[in-house]
PyMOL Python script that loads the backbone (N, CA, C, O; Angstrom):
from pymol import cmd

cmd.read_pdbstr("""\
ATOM      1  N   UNK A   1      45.717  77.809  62.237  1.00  0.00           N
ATOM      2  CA  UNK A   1      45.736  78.886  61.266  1.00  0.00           C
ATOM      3  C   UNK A   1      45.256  78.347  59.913  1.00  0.00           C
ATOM      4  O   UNK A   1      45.817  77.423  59.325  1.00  0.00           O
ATOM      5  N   UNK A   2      44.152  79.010  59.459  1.00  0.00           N
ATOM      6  CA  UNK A   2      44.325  78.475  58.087  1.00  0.00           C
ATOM      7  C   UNK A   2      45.298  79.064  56.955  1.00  0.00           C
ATOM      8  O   UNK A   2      46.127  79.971  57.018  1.00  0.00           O
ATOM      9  N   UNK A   3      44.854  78.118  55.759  1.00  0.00           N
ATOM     10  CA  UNK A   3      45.807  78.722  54.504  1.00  0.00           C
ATOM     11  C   UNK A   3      44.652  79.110  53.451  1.00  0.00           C
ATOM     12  O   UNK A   3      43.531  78.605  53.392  1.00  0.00           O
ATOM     13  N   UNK A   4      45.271  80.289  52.501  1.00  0.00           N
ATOM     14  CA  UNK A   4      44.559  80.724  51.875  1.00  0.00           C
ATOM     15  C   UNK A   4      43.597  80.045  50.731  1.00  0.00           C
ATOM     16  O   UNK A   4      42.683  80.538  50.071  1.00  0.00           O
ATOM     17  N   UNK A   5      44.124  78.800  50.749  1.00  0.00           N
ATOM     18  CA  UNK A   5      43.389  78.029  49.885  1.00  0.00           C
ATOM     19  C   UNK A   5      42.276  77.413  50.657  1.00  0.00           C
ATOM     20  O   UNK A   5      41.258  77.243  49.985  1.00  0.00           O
ATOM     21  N   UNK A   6      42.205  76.983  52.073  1.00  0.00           N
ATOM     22  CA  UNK A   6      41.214  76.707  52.776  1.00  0.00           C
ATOM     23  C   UNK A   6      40.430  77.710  53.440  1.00  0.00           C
ATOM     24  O   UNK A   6      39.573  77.373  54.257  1.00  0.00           O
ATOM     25  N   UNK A   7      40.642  78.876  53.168  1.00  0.00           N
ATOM     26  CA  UNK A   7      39.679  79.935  53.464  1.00  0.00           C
ATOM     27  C   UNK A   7      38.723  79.923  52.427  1.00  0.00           C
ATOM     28  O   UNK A   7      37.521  80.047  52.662  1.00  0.00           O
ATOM     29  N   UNK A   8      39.363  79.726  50.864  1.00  0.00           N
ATOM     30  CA  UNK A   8      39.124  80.429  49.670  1.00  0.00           C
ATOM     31  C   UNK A   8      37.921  78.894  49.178  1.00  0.00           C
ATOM     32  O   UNK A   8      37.040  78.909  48.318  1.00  0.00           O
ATOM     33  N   UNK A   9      38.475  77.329  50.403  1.00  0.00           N
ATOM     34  CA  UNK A   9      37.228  76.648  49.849  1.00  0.00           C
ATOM     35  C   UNK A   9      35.844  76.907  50.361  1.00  0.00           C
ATOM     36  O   UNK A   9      34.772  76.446  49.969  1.00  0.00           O
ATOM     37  N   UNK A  10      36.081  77.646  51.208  1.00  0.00           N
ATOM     38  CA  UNK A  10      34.713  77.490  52.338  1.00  0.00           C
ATOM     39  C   UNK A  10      33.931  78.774  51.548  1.00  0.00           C
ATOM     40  O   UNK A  10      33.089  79.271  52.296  1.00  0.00           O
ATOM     41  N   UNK A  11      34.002  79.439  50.205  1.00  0.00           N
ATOM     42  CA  UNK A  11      33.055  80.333  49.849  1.00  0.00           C
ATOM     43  C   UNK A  11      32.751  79.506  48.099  1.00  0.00           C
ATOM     44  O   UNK A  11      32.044  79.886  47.166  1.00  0.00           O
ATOM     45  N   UNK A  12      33.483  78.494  48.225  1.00  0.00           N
ATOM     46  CA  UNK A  12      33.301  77.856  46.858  1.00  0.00           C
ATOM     47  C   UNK A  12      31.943  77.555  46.455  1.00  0.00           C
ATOM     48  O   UNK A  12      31.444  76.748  47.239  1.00  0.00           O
ATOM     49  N   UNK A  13      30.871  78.034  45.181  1.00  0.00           N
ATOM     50  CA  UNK A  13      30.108  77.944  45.062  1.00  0.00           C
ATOM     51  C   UNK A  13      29.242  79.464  45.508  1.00  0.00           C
ATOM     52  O   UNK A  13      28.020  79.579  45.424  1.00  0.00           O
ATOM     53  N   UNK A  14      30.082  80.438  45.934  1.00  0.00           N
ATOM     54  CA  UNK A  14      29.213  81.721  46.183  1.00  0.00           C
ATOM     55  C   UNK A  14      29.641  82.601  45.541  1.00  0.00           C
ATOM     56  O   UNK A  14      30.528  82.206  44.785  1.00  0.00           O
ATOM     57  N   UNK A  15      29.382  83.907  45.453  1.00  0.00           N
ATOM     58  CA  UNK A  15      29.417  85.131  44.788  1.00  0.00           C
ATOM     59  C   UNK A  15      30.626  85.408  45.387  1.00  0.00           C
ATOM     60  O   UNK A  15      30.779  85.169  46.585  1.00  0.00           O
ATOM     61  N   UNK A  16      32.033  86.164  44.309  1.00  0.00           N
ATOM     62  CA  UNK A  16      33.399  86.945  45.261  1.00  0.00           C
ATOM     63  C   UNK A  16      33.196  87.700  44.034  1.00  0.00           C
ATOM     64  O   UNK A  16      32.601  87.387  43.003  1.00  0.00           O
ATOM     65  N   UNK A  17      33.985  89.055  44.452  1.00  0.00           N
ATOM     66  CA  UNK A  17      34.580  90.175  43.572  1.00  0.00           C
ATOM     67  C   UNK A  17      36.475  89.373  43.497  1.00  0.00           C
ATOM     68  O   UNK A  17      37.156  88.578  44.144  1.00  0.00           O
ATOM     69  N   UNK A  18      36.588  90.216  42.308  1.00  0.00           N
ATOM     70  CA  UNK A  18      38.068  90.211  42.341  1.00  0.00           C
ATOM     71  C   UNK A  18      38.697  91.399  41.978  1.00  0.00           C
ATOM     72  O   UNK A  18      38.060  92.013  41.122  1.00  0.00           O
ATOM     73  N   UNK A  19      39.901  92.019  42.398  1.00  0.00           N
ATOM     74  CA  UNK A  19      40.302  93.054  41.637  1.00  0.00           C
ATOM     75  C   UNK A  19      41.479  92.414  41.070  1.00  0.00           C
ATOM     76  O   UNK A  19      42.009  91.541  41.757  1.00  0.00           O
ATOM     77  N   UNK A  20      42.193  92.817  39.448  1.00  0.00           N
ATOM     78  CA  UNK A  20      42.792  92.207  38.828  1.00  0.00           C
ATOM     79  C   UNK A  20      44.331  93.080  38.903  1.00  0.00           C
ATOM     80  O   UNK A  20      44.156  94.100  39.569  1.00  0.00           O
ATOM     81  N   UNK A  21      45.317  92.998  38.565  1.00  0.00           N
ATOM     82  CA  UNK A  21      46.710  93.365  38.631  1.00  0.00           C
ATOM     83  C   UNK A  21      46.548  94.894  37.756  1.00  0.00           C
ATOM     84  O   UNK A  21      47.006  95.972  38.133  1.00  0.00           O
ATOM     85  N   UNK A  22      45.690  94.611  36.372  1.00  0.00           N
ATOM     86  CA  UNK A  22      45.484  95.503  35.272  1.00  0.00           C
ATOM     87  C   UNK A  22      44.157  96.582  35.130  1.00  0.00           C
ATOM     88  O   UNK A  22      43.687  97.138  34.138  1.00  0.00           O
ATOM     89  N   UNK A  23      43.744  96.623  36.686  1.00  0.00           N
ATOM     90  CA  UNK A  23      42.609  97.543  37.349  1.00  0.00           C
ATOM     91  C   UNK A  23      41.173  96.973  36.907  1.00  0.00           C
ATOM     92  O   UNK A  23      40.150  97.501  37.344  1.00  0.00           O
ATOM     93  N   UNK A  24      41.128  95.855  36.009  1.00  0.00           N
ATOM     94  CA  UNK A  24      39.637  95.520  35.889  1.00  0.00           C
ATOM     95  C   UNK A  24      39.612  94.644  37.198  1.00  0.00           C
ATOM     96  O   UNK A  24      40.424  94.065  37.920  1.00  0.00           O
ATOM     97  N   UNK A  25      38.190  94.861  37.123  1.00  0.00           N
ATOM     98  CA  UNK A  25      37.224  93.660  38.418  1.00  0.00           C
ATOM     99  C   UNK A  25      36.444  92.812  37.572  1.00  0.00           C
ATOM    100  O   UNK A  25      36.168  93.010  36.389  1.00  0.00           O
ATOM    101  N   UNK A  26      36.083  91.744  38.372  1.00  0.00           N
ATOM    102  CA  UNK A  26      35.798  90.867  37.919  1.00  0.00           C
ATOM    103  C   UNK A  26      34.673  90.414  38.829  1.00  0.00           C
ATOM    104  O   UNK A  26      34.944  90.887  39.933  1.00  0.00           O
ATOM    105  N   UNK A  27      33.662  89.800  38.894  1.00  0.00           N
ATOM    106  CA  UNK A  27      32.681  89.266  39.831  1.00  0.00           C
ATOM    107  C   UNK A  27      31.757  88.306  39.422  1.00  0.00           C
ATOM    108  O   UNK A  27      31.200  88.614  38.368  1.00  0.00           O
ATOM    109  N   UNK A  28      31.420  87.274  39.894  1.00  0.00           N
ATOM    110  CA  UNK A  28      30.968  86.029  39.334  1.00  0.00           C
ATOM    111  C   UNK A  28      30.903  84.426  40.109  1.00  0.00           C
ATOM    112  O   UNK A  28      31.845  84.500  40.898  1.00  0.00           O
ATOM    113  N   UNK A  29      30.360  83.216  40.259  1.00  0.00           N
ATOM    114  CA  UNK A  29      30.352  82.920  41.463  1.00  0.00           C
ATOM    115  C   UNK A  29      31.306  81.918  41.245  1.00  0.00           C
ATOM    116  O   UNK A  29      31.457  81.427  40.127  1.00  0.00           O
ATOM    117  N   UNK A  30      32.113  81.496  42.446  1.00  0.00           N
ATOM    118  CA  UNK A  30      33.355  80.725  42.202  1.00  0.00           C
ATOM    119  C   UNK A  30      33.242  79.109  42.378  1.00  0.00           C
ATOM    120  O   UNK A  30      32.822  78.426  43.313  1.00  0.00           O
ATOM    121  N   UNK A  31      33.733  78.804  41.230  1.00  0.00           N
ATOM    122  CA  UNK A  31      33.457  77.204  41.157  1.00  0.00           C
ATOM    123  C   UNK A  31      34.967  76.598  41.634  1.00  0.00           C
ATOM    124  O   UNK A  31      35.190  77.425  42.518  1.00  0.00           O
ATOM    125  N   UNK A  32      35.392  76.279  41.637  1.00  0.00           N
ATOM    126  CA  UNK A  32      36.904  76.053  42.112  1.00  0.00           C
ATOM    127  C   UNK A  32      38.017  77.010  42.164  1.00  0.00           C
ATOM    128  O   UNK A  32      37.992  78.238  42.081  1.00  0.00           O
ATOM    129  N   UNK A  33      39.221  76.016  42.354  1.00  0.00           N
ATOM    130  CA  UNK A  33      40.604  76.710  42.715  1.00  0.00           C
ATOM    131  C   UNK A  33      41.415  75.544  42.626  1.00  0.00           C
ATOM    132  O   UNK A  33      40.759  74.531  42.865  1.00  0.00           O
ATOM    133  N   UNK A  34      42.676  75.323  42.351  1.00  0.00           N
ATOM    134  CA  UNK A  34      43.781  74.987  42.977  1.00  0.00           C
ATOM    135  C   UNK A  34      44.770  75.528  43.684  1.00  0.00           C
ATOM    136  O   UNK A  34      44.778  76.743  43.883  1.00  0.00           O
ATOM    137  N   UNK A  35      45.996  74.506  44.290  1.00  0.00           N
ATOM    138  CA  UNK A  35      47.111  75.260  44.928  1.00  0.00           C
ATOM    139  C   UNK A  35      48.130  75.977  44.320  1.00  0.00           C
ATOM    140  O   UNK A  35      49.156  75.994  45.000  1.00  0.00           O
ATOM    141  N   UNK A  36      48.193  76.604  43.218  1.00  0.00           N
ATOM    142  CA  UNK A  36      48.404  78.090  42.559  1.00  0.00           C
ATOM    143  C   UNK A  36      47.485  79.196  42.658  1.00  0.00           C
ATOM    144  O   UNK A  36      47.505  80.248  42.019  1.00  0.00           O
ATOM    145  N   UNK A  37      46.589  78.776  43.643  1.00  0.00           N
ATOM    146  CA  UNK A  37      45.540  79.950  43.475  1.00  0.00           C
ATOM    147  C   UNK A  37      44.529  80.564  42.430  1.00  0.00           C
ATOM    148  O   UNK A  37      43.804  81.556  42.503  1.00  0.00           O
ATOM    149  N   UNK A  38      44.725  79.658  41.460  1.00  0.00           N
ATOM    150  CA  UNK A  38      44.043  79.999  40.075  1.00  0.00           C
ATOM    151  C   UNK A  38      42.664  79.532  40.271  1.00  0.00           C
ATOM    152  O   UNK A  38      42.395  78.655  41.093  1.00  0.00           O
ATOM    153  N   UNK A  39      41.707  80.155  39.464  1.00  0.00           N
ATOM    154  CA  UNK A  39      39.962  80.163  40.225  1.00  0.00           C
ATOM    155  C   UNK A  39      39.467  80.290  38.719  1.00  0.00           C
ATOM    156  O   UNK A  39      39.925  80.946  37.783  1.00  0.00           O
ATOM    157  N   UNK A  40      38.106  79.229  38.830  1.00  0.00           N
ATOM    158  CA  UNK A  40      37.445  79.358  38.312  1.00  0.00           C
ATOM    159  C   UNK A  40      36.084  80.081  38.474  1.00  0.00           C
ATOM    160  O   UNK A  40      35.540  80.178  39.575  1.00  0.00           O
ATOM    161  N   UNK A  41      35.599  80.543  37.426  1.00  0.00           N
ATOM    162  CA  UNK A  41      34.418  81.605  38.187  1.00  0.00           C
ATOM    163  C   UNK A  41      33.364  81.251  36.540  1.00  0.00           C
ATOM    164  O   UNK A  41      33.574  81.017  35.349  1.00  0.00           O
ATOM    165  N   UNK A  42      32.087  81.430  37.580  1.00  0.00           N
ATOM    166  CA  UNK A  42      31.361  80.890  36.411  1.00  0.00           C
ATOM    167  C   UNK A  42      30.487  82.436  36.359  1.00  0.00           C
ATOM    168  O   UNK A  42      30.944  83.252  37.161  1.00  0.00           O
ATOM    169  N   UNK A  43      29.477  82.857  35.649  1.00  0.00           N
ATOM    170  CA  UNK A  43      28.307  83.882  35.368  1.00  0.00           C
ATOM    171  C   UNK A  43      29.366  85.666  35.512  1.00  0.00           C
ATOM    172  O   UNK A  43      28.962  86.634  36.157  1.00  0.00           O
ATOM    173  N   UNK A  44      30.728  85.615  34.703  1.00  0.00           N
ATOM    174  CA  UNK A  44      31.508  86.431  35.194  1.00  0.00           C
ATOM    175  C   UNK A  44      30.715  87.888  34.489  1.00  0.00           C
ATOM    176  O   UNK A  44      30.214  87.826  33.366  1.00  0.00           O
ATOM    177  N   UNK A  45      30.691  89.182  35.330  1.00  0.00           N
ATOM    178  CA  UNK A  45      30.802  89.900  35.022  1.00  0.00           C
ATOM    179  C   UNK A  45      32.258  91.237  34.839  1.00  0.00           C
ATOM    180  O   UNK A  45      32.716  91.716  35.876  1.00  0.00           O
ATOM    181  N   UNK A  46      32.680  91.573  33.812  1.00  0.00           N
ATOM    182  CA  UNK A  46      33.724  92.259  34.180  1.00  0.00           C
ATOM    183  C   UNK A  46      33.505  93.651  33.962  1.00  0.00           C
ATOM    184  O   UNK A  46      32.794  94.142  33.085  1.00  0.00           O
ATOM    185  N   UNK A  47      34.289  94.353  34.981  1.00  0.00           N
ATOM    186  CA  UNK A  47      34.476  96.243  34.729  1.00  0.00           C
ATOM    187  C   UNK A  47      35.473  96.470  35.089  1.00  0.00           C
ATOM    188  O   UNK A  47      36.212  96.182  36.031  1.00  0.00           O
ATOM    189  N   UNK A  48      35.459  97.427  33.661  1.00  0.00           N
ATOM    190  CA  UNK A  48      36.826  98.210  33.442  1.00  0.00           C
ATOM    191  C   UNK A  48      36.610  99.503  33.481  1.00  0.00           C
ATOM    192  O   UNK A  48      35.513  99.948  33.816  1.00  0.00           O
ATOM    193  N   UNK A  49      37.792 100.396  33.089  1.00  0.00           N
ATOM    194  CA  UNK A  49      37.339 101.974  32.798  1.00  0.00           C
ATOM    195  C   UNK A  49      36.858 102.259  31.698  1.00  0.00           C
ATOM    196  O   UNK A  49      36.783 103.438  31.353  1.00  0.00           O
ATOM    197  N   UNK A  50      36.322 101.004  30.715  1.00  0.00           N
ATOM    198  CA  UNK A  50      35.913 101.175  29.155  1.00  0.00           C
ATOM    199  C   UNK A  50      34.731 100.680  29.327  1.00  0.00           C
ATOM    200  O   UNK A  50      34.077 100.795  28.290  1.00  0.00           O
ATOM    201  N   UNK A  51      33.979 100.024  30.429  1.00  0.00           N
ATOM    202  CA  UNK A  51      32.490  99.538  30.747  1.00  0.00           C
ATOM    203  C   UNK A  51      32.194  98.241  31.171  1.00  0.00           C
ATOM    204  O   UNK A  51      33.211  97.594  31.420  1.00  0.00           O
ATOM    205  N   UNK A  52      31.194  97.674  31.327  1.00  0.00           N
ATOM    206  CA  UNK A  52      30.906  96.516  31.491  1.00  0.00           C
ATOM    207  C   UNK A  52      30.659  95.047  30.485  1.00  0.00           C
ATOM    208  O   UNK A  52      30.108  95.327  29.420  1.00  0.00           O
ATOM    209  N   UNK A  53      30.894  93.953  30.617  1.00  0.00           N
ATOM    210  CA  UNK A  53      30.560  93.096  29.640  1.00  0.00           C
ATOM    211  C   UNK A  53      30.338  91.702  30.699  1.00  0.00           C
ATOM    212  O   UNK A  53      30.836  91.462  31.799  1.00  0.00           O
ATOM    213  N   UNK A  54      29.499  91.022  29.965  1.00  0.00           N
ATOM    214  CA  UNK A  54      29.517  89.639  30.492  1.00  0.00           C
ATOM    215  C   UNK A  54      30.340  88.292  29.749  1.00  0.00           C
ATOM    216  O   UNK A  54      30.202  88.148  28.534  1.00  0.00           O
ATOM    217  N   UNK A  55      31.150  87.372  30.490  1.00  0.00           N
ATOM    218  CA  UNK A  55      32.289  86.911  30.379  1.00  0.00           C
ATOM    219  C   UNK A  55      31.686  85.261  30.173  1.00  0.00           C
ATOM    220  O   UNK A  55      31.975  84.526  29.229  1.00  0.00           O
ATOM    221  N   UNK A  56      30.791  84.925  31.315  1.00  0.00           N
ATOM    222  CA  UNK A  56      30.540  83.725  31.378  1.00  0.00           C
ATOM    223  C   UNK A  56      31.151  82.647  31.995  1.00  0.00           C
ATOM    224  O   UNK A  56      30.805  82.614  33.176  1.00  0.00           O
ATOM    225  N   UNK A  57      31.939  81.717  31.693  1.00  0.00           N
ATOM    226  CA  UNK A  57      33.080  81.210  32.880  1.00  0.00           C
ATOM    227  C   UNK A  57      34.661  81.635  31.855  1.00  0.00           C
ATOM    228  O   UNK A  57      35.101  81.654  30.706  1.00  0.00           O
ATOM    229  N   UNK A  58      35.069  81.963  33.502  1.00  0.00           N
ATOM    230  CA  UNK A  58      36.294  82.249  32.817  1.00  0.00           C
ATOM    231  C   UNK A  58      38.130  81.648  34.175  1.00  0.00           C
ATOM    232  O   UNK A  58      38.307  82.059  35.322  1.00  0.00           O
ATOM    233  N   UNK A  59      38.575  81.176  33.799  1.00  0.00           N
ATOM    234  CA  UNK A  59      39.795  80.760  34.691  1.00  0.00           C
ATOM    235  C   UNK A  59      40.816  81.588  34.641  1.00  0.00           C
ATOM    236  O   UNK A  59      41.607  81.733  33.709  1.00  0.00           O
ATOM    237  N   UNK A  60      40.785  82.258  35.899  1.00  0.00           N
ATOM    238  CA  UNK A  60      42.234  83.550  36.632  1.00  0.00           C
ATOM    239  C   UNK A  60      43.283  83.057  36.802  1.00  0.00           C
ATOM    240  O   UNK A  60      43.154  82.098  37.563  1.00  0.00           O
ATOM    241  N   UNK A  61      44.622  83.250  36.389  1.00  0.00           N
ATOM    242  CA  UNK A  61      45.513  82.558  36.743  1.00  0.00           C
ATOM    243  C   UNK A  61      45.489  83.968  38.390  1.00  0.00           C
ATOM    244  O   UNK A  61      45.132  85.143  38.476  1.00  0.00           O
ATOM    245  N   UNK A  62      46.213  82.717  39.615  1.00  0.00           N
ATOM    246  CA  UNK A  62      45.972  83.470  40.403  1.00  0.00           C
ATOM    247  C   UNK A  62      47.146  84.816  41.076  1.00  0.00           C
ATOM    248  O   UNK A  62      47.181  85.580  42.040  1.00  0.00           O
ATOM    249  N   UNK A  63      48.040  84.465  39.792  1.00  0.00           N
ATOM    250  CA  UNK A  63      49.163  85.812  40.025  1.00  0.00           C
ATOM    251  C   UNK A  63      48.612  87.038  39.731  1.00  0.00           C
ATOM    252  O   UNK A  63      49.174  88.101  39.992  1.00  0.00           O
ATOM    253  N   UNK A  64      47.398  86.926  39.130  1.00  0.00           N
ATOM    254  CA  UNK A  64      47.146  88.340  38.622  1.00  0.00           C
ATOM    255  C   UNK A  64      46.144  89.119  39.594  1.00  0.00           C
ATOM    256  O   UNK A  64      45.890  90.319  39.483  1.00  0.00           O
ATOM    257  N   UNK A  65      45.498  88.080  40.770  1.00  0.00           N
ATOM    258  CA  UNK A  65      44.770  88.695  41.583  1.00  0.00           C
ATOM    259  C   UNK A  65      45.289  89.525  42.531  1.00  0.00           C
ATOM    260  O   UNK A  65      46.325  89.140  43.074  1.00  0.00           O
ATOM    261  N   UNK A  66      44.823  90.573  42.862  1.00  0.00           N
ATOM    262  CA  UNK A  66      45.011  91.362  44.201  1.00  0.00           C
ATOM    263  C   UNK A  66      44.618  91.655  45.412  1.00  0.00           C
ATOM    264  O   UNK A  66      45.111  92.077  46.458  1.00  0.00           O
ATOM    265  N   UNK A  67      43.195  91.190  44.836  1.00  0.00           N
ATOM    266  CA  UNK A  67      42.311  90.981  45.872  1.00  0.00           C
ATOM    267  C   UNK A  67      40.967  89.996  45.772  1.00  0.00           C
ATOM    268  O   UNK A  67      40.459  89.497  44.768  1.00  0.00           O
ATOM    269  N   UNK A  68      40.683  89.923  46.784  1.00  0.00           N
ATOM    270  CA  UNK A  68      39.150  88.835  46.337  1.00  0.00           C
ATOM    271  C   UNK A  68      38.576  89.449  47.963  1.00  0.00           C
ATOM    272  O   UNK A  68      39.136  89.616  49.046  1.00  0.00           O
ATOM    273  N   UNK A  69      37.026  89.683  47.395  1.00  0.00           N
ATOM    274  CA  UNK A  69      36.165  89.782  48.511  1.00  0.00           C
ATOM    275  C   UNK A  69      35.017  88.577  48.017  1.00  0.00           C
ATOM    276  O   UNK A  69      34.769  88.327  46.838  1.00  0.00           O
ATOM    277  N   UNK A  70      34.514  88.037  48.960  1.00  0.00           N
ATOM    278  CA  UNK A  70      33.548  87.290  49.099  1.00  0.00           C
ATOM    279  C   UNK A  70      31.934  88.046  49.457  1.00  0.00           C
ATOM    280  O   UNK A  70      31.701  88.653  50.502  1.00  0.00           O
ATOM    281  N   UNK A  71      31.114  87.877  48.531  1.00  0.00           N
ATOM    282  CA  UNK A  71      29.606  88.217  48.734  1.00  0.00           C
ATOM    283  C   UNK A  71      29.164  88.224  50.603  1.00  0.00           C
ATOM    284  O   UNK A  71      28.703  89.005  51.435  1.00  0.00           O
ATOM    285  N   UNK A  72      29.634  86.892  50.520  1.00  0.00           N
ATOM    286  CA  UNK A  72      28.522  86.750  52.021  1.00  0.00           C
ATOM    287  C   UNK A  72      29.306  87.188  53.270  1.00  0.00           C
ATOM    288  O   UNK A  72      28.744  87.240  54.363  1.00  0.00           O
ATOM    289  N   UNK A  73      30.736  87.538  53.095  1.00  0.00           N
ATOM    290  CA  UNK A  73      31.824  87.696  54.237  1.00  0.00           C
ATOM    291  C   UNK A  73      32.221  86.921  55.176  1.00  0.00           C
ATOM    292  O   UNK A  73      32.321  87.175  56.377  1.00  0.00           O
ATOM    293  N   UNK A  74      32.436  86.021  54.652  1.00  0.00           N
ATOM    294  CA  UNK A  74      32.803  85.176  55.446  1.00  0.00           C
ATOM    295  C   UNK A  74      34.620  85.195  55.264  1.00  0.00           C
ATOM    296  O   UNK A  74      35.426  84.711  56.058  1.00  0.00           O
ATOM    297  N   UNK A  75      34.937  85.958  53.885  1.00  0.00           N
ATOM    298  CA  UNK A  75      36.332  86.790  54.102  1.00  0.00           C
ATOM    299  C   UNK A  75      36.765  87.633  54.839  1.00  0.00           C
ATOM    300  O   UNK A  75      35.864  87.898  55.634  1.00  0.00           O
ATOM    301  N   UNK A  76      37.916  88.409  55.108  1.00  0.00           N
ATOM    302  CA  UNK A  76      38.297  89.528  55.906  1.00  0.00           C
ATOM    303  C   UNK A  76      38.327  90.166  54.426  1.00  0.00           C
ATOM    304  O   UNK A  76      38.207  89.549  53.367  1.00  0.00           O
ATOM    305  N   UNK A  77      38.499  91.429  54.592  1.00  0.00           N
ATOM    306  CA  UNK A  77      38.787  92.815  53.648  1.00  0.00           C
ATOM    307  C   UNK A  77      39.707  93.025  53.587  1.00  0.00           C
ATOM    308  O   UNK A  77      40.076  93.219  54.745  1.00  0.00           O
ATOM    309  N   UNK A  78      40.817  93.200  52.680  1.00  0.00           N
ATOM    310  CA  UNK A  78      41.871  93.598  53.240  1.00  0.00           C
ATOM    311  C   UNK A  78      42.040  95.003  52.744  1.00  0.00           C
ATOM    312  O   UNK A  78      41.597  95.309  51.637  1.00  0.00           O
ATOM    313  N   UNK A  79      42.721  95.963  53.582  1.00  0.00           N
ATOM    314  CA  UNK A  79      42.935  97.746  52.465  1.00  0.00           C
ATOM    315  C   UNK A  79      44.293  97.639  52.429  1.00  0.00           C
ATOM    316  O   UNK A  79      44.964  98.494  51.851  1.00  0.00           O
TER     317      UNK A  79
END
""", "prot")
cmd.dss("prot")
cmd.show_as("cartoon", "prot")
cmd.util.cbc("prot")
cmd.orient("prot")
């Protein structure tokens, strides 16, 4: 079985979405992680219900995520 941190290395270096606790998304390609789940993401774009902006790199602490999809799918989806 894996663990979510060894799922989450095998897309390191590719494009993921994130959805955040506070309804923005986030998308940008992921340069690391540790075992708190916290991610670094570099070329970030974010959207909210107030519009879009570009972020650049930015580090998630990973309590606030809800979700993460991966570009190429090599994730599951979860609903």
């Amino acid at each position: 079985m894996s663990t979510p941190t060894g799922l989450l290395e095998r897309v390191v270096d590719q494009r993921v979405s994130l959805r955040l606790k506070d309804s923005r998304e986030l998308s940008g390609r992921l340069l690391g992680l540790d075992d708190h789940m916290n991610l670094v993401l570099d070329e970030v774009e974010e959207t909210s219900n107030e519009g879009s902006r570009r972020l650049g790199r930015v580090l998630v602490r990973g309590s606030n995520v809800i979700s993460l999809t991966a570009a190429s799918g090599l994730l599951p989806k979860r609903h």
